[in-house]
C-alpha positions in Angstrom: -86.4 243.5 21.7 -87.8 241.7 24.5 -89.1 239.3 22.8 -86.2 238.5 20.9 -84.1 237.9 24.4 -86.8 235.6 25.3 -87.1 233.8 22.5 -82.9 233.7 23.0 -83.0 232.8 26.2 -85.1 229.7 25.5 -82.8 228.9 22.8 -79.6 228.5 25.1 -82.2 226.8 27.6 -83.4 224.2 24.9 -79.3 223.8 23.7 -78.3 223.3 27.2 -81.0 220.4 27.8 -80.4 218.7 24.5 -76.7 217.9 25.4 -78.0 217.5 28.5 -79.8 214.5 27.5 -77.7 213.6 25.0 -75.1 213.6 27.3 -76.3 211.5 29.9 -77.9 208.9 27.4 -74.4 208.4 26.0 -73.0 208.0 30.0 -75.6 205.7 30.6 -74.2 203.0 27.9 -70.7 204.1 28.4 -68.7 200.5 30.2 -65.7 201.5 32.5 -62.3 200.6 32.0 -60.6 198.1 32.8 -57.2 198.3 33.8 -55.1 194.9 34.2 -52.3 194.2 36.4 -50.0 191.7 36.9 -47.0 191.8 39.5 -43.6 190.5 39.3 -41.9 191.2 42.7 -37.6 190.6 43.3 -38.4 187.3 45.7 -39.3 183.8 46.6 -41.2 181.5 48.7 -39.6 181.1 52.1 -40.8 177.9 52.7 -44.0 175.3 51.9 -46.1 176.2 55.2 -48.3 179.1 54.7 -48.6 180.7 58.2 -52.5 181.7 57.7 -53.3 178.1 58.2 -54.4 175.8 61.4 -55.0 172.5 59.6 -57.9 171.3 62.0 -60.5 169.3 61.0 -64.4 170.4 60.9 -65.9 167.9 63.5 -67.4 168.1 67.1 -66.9 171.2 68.6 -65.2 172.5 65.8 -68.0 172.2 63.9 -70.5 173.9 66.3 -68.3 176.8 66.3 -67.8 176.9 62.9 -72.2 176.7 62.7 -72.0 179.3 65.3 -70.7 181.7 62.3 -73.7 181.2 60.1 -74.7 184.2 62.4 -75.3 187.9 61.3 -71.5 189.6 62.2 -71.1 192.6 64.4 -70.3 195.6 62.1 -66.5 195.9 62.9 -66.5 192.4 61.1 -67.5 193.8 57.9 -66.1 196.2 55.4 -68.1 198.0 52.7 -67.5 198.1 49.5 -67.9 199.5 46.7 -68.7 198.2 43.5 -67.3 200.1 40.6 -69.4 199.0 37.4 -68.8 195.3 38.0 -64.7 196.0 37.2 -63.1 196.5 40.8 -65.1 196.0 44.4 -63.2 199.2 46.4 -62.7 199.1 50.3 -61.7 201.5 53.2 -58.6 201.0 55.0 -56.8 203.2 57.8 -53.2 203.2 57.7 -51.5 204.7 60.5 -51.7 206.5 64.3 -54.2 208.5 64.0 -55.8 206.7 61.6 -55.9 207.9 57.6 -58.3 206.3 55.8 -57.4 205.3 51.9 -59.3 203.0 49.3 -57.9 199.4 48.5 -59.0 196.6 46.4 -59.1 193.4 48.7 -56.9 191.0 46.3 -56.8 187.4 46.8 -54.6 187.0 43.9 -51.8 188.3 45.9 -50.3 188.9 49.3 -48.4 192.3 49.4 -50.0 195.2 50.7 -49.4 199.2 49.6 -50.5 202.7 49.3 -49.1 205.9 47.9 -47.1 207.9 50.4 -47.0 211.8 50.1 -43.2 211.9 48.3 -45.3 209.9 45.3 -45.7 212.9 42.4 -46.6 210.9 39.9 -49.4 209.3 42.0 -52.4 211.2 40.0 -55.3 212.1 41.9 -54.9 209.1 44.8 -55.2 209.9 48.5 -51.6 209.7 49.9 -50.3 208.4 53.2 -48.8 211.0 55.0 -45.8 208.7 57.4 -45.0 212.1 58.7 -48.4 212.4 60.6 -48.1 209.0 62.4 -46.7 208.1 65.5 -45.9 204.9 65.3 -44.4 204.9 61.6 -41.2 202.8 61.0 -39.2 203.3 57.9 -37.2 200.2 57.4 -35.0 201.7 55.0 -35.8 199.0 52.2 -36.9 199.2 49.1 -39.4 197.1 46.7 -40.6 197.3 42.9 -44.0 196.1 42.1 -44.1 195.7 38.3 -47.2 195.5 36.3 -49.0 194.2 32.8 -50.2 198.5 33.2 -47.5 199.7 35.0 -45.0 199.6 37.9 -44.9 201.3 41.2 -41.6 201.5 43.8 -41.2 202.4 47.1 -40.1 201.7 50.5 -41.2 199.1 53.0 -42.6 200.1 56.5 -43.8 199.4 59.3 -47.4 200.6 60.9 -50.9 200.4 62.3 -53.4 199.1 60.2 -56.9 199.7 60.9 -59.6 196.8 59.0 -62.6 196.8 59.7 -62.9 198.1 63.1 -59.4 195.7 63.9 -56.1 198.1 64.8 -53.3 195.4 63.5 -50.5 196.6 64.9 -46.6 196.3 64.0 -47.7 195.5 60.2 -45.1 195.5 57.2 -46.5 197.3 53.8 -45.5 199.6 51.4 -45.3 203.0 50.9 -45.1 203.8 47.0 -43.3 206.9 46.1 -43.4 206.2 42.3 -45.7 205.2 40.0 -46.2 205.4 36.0 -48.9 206.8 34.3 -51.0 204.0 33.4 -51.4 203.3 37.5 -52.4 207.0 38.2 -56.4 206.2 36.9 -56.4 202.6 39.1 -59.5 203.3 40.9 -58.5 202.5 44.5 -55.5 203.9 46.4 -53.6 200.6 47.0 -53.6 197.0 47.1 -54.1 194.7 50.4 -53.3 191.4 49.4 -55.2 188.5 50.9 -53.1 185.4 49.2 -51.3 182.9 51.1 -47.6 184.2 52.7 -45.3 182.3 50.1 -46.3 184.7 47.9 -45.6 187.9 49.1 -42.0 190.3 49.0 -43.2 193.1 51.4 -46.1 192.0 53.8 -44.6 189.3 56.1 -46.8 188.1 58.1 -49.6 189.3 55.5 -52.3 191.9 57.1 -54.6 188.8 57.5 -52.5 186.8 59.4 -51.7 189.5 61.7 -54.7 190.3 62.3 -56.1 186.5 62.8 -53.1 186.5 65.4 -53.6 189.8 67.4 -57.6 188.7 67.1 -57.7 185.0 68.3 -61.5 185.2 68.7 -61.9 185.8 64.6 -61.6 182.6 62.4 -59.0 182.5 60.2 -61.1 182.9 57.0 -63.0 185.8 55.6 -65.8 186.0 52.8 -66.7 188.0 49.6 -70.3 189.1 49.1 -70.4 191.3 45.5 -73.2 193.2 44.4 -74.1 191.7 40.8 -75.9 194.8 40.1 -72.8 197.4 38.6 -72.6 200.4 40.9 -75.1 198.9 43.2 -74.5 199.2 47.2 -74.0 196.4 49.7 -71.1 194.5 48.2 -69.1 193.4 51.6 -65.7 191.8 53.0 -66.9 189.5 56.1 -63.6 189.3 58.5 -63.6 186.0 60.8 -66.5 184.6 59.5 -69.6 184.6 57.0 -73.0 185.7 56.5 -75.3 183.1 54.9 -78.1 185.3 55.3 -77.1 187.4 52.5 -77.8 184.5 49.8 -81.1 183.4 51.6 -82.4 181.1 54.7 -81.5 177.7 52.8 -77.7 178.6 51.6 -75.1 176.0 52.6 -71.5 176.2 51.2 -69.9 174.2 49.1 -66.5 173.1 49.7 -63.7 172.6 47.5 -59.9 171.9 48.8 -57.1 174.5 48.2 -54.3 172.7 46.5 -50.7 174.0 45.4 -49.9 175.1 41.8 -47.8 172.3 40.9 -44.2 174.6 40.0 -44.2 175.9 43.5 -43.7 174.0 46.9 -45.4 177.0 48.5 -49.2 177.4 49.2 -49.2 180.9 47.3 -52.6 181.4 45.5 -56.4 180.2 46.5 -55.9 177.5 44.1 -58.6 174.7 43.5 -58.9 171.8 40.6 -61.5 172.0 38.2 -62.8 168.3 37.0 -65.1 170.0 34.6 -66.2 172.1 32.5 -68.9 172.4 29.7 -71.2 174.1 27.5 -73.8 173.2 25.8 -72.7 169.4 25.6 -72.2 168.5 29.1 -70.9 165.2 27.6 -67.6 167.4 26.3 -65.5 168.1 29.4 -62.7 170.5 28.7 -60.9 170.1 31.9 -60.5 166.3 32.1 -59.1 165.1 34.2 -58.7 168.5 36.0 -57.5 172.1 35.1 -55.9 174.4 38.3 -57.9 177.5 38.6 -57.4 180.5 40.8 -60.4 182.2 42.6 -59.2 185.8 42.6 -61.4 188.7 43.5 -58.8 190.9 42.0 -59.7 190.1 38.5 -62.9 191.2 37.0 -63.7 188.4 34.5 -63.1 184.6 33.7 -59.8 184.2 32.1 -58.9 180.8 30.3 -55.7 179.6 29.0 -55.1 180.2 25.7 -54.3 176.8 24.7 -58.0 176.0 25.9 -59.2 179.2 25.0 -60.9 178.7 21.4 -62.4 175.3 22.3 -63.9 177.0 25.3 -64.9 180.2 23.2 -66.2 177.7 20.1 -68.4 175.6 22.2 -70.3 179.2 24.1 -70.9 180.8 20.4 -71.6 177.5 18.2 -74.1 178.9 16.0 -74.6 182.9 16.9 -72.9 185.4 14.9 -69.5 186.4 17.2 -66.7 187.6 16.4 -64.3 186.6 19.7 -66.1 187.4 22.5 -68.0 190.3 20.8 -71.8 188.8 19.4 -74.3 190.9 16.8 -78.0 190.1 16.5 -78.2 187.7 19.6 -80.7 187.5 22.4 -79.5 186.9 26.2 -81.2 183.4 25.9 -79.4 182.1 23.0 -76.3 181.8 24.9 -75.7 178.5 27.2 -75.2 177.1 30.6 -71.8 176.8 31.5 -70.8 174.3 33.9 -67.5 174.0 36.3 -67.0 170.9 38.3 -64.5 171.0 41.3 -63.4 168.5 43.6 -64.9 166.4 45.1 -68.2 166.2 43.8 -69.3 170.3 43.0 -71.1 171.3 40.3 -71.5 174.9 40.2 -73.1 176.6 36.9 -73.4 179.9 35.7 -76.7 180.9 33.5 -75.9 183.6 30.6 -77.2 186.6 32.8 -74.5 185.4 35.1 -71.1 186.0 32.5 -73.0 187.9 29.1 -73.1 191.3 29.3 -75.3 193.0 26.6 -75.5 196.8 24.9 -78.9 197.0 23.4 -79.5 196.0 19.5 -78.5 192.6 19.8 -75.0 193.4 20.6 -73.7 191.5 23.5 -70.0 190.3 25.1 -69.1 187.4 26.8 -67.0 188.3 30.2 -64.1 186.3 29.6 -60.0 186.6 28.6 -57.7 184.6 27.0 -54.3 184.3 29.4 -50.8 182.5 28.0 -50.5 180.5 31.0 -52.1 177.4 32.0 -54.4 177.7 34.5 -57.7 179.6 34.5 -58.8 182.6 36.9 -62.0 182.6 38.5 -62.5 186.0 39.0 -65.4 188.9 40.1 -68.1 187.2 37.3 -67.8 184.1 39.1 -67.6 185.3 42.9 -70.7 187.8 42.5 -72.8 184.8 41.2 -71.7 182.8 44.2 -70.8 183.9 47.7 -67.3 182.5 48.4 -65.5 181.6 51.7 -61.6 181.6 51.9 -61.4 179.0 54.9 -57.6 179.3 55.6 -58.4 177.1 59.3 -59.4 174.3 56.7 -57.5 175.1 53.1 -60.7 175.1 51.3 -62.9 178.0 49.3 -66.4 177.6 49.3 -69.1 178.5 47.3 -72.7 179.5 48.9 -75.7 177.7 47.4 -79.6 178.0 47.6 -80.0 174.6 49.3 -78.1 171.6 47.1 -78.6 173.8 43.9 -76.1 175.5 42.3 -77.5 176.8 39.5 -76.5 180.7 39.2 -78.7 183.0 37.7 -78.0 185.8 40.2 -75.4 187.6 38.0 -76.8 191.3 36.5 -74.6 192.1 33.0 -77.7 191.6 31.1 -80.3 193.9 32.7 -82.4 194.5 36.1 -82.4 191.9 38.7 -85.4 191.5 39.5 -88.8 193.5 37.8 -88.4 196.4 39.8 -84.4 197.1 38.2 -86.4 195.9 34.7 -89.2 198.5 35.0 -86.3 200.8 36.6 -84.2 200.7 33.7 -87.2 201.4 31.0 -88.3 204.0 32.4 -84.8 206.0 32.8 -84.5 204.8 28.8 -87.8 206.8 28.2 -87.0 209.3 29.8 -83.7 209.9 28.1 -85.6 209.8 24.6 -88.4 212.0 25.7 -85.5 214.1 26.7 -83.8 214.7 23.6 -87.7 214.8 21.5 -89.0 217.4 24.2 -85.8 219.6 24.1 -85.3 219.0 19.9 -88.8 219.9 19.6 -88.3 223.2 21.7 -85.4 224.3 19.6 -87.3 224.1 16.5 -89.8 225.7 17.8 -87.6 228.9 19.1 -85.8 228.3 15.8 -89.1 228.6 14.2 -90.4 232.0 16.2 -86.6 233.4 16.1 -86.9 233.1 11.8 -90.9 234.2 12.2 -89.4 237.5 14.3 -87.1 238.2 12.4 -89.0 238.3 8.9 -91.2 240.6 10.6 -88.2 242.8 11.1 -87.1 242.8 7.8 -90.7 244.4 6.8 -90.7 247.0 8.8 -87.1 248.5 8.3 -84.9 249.3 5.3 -83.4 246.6 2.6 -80.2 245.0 4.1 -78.4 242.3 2.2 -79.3 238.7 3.0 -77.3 236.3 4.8 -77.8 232.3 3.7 -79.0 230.6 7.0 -77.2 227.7 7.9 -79.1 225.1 9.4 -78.0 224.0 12.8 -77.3 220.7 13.1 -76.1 218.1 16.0 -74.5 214.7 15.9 -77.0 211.9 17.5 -75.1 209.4 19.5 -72.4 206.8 17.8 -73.7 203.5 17.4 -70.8 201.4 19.3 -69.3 199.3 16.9 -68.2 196.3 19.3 -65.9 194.3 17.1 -63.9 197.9 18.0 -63.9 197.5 21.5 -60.3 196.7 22.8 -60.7 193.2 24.2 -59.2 192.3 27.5 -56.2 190.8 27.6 -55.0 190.9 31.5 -52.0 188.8 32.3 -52.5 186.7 35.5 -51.2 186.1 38.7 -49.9 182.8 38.3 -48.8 183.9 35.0 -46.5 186.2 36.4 -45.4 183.7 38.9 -44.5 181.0 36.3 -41.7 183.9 35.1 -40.8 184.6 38.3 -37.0 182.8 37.8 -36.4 184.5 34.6 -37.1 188.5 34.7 -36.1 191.2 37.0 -38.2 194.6 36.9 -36.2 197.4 36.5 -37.4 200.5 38.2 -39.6 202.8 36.6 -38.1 206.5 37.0 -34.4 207.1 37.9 -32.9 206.3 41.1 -33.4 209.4 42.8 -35.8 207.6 45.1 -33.8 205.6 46.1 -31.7 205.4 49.5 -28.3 204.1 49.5 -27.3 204.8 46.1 -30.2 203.4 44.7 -29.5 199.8 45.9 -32.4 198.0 45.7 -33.2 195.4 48.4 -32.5 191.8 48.1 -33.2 190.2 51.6 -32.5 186.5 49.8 -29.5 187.0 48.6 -29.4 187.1 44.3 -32.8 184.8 44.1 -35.3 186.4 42.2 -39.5 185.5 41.4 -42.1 186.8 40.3 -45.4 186.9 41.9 -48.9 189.0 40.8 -52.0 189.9 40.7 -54.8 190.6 38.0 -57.1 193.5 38.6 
């Protein structure tokens, strides 16, 4: 009897470290989702000057000062994020007096700024704002309506302290969501804080930036992105007031490119730049001549093209590999090519396959990018983790950090390790899933084995029962991934959303009984209506 419970007991053992193993070899491969957004708000521009901007020129003393911010910054001019499998780069944010911290995605694809408030119960597992528990909360009795390519969230519009990065900005407008649908409850962060130009935004007038570059004279009025290209890797961070060169080596220099208006609005609205180029494999066939408008976005995960430019760009990437869309079989990393964006005036910026292929193992790899209907591209999260970007609002630029005059990518991580260390790394926690599995299938048999062994011996010893047929115990090995199955990403994009701004208006997404007033949803420009967005 003893031995039988033993032998039992190192059955369940075995079983429980199989799927175990199994388990975590399967969560190892597994990509996270990606959930797209894109906003139409109830408004328009208010006029063609963006208030984040001093227009002054980078000379003299300017310049010294703005040499002075090669420097490392104090922490309470950084913010930490998070990077969440390469799909969304997550912040902390304190809303309120005291302060309550929530998560946000730092969005430069829009301008509005919001979090769910305790009334939200359909808010899923988000942190809530609590207006109750702050002091200096002001409920301006107005509403809003976000709507999204995933979803929609509504709520009211207030008025607060927001605490950024060791900054209090006081007296700020955002929103306070008390509804939001279902698709919206698994968003990873709690909110949004929007760090496009002013003409963009329905709720956050002045935006959080531009408060906070007011009530903080001695910050510049630009802030940088530095992404982690390694997914789920720490030290991705938001530099308020100035940037950190240091992070992309002793030689980096930025690269400048002007911001420029999308040409159906009179508004600065987006971080918008031209492209005068770009190429694959033929460097000679330049598919943005003479230029394409492109939004830098750190809201969207991946490279989205127009669609009408999207094949062209798609054939000239997989000429000659087995792909199906963006989804390639039987391919190595290094049969995929260079692909090359020019921007104004005279940029050249590439990114090397490592940079925007992601692969799975067994010659199955993706390329990270999205067709859009509209006509502009997005340069999203695959482009800004390869390159350190600057939003320069004092000058209207964005600009790309360099190692010296090159910018040749290469520093992106889809593919594998970054350097030998993530290679070796990532070989051995493969080996040591598979000698998982073979060490625990092997003891199963073996107690299998012993448990039939003990049992025979039982059967010898004591009367003739009738015989059971054994069934042998089997277990499903992991599912190949077919890719061509994989839904591909389809996120609508800011400017999209923009474009329709004059001919849709949301509708809210529960019944009114949110609502103050009847339900009257507020219009501060009279009957105009827009639509602005963001792509996440």
């Amino acid at each position: 009897m003893t031995r039988r419970c033993r032998l039992h007991g190192l059955a369940a053992v075995s079983s429980t470290l199989l799927l175990w193993a199994m388990a975590l070899a399967v969560a190892a491969d597994t990509a996270p989702v990606r959930i797209s957004l894109a906003r139409h708000v109830t408004s328009s521009p208010r006029d063609a000057t963006p208030r984040l901007v001093r227009y002054e020129p980078v000379a003299g003393a300017d310049a010294d000062a703005f040499r002075q911010r090669r420097m490392l910054l104090p922490r309470n001019e950084t913010v930490a994020l998070k990077n969440y499998g390469n799909v969304q780069y997550v912040g902390r944010v304190a809303f309120g007096n005291p302060p309550q911290p929530l998560t946000v995605v730092f969005d430069t694809g829009s301008s509005d700024t919001w979090v769910p408030g305790t009334t939200c119960d359909s808010c899923g597992a988000h942190v809530l704002f609590n207006a109750a528990s702050s002091t200096t909360f002001l409920d301006t009795q107005e509403r809003f309506i976000d709507a999204y390519g995933s979803g929609s969230v509504a709520g009211s519009v207030a008025v607060d302290t927001i605490t950024l990065g060791g900054f209090r900005v006081e007296n700020v407008k955002f929103g306070v969501v008390d509804d939001e649908t279902e698709k919206l409850q698994s968003f990873l962060a709690d909110g949004i804080l929007g760090l496009a130009f002013e003409g963009l935004a329905q709720i956050s007038r002045p935006t959080v930036f531009s408060a906070l570059a007011a009530q903080q004279p001695a910050l510049g009025n630009m802030f940088a992105f530095y992404l982690t290209p390694e997914a789920y890797r720490a030290g991705s961070e938001l530099h308020l007031g100035g940037f950190d060169l240091s992070v992309v080596g002793p030689n980096a220099s930025f690269h400048f490119t002007p911001v420029v208006k999308l040409p159906e609005f009179d508004a600065y609205m987006y971080w918008t730049v031209r492209l005068n180029h770009f190429s694959a494999r033929n460097a000679s066939v330049n598919l943005c001549a003479p230029f394409c408008y492109a939004i830098v976005d750190t809201g969207t995960s991946l490279i989205s093209v127009p669609q009408s430019q999207y094949a062209a760009v798609l054939a000239s990437i997989t000429r000659g590999l087995n792909c199906r869309n963006i989804d390639c079989d039987g391919v190595r990393l290094e049969d995929f090519p260079v692909l090359r964006f020019g921007m104004e005036p005279d940029n050249m910026f590439e990114l090397q396959p490592r940079d925007y292929i992601e692969c799975f193992g067994w010659g199955q790899c993706r390329l990270q990018l999205q067709a859009t209907s509209d006509a502009w591209w997005i340069l999203g999260d695959v482009f800004i983790k390869t390159y350190y970007t600057l939003f320069d609002a004092e000058n209207m630029r964005v600009g790309f950090a360099c190692d010296g005059d090159a910018c040749t990518g290469g520093r992106g991580n889809v593919y594998g390790g970054a350097d030998d260390n993530d290679a070796w790394f990532d070989a051995l926690r493969r080996a040591f899933l598979v000698g998982s599995v073979v060490a625990a299938a092997s003891m199963f048999l073996f107690v299998f084995y012993m448990n039939q062994q003990d049992e025979d011996d039982d059967s010898s010893s004591s009367a003739p029962r009738a015989s059971t047929p054994k069934t042998p115990l089997l277990y499903a090995g992991p599912t190949v991934v077919d890719l061509s199955q994989r839904p591909v990403v389809t996120a609508s994009t800011s400017y999209e959303e923009a474009q329709r701004s004059f001919r849709t208006t949301p509708q809210e997404p529960t019944a009114q009984s949110h609502q103050p007033n009847g339900g009257r949803r507020n219009s501060r420009r009279g009957n105009s209506q827009s639509t602005t967005g963001v792509a996440l």
